[in-house]
C-alpha positions in Angstrom: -16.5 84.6 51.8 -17.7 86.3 48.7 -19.5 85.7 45.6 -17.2 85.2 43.2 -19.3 87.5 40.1 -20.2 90.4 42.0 -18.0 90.4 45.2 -20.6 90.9 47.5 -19.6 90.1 51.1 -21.1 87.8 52.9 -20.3 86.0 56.1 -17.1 84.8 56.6 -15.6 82.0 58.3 -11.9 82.6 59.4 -9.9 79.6 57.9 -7.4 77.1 59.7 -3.7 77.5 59.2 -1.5 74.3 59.7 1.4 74.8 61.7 3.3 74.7 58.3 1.6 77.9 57.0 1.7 79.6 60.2 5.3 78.7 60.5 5.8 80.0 56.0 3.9 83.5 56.8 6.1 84.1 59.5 9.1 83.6 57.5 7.8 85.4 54.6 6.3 88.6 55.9 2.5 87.3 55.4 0.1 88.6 57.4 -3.4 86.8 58.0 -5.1 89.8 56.6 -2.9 89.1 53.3 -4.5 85.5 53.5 -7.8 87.1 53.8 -7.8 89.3 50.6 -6.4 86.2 48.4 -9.2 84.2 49.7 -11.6 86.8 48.8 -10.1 88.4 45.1 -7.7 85.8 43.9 -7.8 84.0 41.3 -8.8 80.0 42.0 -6.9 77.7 40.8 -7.6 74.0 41.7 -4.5 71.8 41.0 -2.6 69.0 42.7 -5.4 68.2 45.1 -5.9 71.7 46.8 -7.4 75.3 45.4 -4.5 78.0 44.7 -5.7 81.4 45.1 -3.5 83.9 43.3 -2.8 87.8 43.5 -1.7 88.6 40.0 -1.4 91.5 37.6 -5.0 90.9 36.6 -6.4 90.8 39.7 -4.7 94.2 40.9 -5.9 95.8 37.6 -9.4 94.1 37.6 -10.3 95.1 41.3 -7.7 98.4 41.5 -10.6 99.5 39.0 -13.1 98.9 41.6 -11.0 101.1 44.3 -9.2 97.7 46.1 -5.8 98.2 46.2 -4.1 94.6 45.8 -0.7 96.1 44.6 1.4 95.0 47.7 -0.1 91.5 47.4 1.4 91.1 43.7 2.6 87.1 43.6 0.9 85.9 46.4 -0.1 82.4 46.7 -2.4 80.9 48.9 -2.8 76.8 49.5 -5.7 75.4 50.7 -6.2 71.9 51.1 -9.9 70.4 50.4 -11.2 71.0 54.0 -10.3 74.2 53.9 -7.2 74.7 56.1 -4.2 76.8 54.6 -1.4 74.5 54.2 1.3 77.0 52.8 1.7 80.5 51.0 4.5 82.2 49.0 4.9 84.9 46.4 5.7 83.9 43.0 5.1 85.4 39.6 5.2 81.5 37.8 2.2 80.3 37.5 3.3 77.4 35.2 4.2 75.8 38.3 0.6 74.9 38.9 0.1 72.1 37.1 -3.7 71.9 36.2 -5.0 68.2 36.9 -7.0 67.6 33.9 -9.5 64.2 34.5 -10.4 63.3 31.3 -7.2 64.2 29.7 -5.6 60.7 28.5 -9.2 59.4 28.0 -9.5 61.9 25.2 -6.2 61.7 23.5 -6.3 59.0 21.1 -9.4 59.3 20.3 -10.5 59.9 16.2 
């Protein structure tokens, strides 16, 4: 994995892919190197019970500045469940679809 501030590389451990993912990627063109880069340089997102990691436009601008080309990654979507096995990835521009699990949300609300 990397730091997330700097990007310095540091050991890596390969993640699990359920059969599910495996099964998506194939479908979708997604190779495990694809997986690797959103682990490393997308955005995380934790929502739903699992950590998104996205490829967006600010991602390919941010790191396209630094010389990493994440152009043909645009959209890309990785879910990863809490023990760290991918359960699925896609490509999608929305990211309104993940809905952002806020705790303390209602607690808050009506208060004056």
């Amino acid at each position: 994995m990397t730091n997330r501030e700097t990007r310095i590389t540091t050991p890596f451990k390969a993640p699990t892919f359920s059969s599910h993912a495996e099964t998506r990627m194939q479908q979708r063109g997604i190779k495990h190197d694809d997986i690797r880069m959103a682990l490393d340089y997308g955005r995380e997102i934790r929502a739903k019970g699992l950590i998104f990691y996205v490829i967006g436009h600010k991602e390919i601008t941010r790191y396209g500045l630094l010389g990493i080309d994440l152009s043909d990654l645009d959209g890309l979507q990785v879910l990863v469940s809490a023990c760290g096995a991918v359960v699925t990835t896609y490509r999608s521009q929305d990211l309104h679809a993940i809905r952002v699990t806020h705790r303390n949300r209602d607690r808050h609300r009506y208060s004056h």
